[in-house]
N, C-alpha and C positions, 0 to 999 in steps of 0.2 A: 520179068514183066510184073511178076504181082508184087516183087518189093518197091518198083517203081511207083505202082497203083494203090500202094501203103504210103507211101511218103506223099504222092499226091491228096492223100485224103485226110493224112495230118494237117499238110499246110493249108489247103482248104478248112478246116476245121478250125484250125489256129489262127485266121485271117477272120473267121465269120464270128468267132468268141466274142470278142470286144461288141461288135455290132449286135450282138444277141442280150450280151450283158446290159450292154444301154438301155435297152428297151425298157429293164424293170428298175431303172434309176431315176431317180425324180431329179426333174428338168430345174427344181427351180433350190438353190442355196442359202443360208440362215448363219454365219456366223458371226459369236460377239464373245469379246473379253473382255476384261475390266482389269483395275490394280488402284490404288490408293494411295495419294500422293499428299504429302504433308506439308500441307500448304492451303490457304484459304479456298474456297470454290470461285468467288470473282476472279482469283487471282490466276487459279488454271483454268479457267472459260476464258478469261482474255487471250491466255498463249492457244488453246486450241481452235479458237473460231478461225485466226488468222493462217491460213494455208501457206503462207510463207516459211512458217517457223516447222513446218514439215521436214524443209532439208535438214535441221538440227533432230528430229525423231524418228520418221519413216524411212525404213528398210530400204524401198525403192528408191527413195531420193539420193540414198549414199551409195544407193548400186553403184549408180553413176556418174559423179559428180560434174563431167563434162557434157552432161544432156543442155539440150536447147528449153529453155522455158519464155514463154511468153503472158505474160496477167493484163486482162483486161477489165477496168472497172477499180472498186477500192476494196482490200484485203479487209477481212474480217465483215461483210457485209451481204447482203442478197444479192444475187447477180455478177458476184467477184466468180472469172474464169480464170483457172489456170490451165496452159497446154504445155503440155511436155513431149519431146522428140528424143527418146535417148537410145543406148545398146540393145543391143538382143533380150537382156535379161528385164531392161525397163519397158521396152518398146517406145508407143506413141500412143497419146491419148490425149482429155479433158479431163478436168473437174470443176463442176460449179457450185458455188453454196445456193440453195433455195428456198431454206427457211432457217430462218434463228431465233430460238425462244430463251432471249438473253438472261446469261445467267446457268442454262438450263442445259438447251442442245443446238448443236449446229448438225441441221442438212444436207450431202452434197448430193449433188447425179455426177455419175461416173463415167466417160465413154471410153473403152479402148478401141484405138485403129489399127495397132501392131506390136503384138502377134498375133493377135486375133482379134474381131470387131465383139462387142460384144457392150451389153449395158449392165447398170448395178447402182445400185442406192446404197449411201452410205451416213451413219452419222455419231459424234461423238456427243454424248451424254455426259453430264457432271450434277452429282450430290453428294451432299454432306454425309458424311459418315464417321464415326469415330475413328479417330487418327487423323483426321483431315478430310480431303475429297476423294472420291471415286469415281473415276475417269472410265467412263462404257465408250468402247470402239466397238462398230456394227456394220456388216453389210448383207445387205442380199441380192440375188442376182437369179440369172434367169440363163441357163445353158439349152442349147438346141442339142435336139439328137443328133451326132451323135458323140456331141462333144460333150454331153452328161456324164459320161460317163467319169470324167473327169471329176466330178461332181461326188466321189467316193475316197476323195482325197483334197478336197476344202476345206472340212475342218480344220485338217493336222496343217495342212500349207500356209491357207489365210491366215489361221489361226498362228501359227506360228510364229509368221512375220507380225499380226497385230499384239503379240506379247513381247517381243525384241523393241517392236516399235512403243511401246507402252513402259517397258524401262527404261527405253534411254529417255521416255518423257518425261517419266519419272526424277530418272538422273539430273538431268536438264534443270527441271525446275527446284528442285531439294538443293542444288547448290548452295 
């Protein structure tokens, strides 16, 4: 009886961790990379404003190459939506551009609906820099408890994908 009442008080313990940990995780996420691509700044602000040329850079978009997408509106502009439907690994969501300070930055809002709902602002940045331009990828976002805790592993993940996705931008336009 009292090894049972041992292993009950583990798994109880082991179930309530995560929910404990959360608590002292901040709810809201900040990551951004950059990289520097040898090429004019007009000339990669035109390839990033347009959300199309995604599938040729963004991680997610080659997840899946058989995802459903739908664009509503004109690419490269305010108000251009994109919605995707893909696998497990893409899920379902929006993207909108919502401000563009051409030249500069492009805007979007983010919505995911699957695998999880959730929102995030995101946007790429370009300046001049020696060697060419430097291309800033940023997002932030907002986790509820107690899915923050998740939120201890954004850096390395977001981050990861926005650097994979930033050399093949790289690659892409250095051709």
């Amino acid at each position: 009886m009292k090894i049972l009442k041992r292993i009950l008080i583990v798994i109880v313990i082991l179930v309530a961790l995560p929910f404990v940990i959360a608590l002292f995780i901040n709810k809201e996420y900040d990551v951004t990379r950059e990289i520097v691509v040898n090429k004019p700044r007009a000339e990669v602000f035109d390839y990033v404003k347009h959300i199309k040329n995604q599938d040729y850079y963004s991680v997610w978009n080659m997840a899946d190459p058989t995802m459903k997408k739908n664009f509503t509106g004109t690419d490269g502009t305010v108000g251009f939506i994109y919605h995707w439907d893909g696998n497990d690994e893409v899920g379902e969501g929006k993207q909108q551009i919502t401000a563009i300070s051409e030249g500069e930055r492009v805007d979007m809002d983010l919505k995911f609906i699957r695998p999880f709902d959730g929102d995030a602002h995101t946007y790429m940045a370009t300046k001049d820099t020696t060697g060419g331009t430097k291309v800033i990828w940023n997002m932030k976002g907002y986790s509820n408890y107690p899915m923050n805790i998740m939120n201890l592993f954004m850096n390395k993940q977001l981050g990861g994908a926005f650097e994979e996705g930033l050399t093949n931008l790289r690659n892409n336009l250095e051709k």
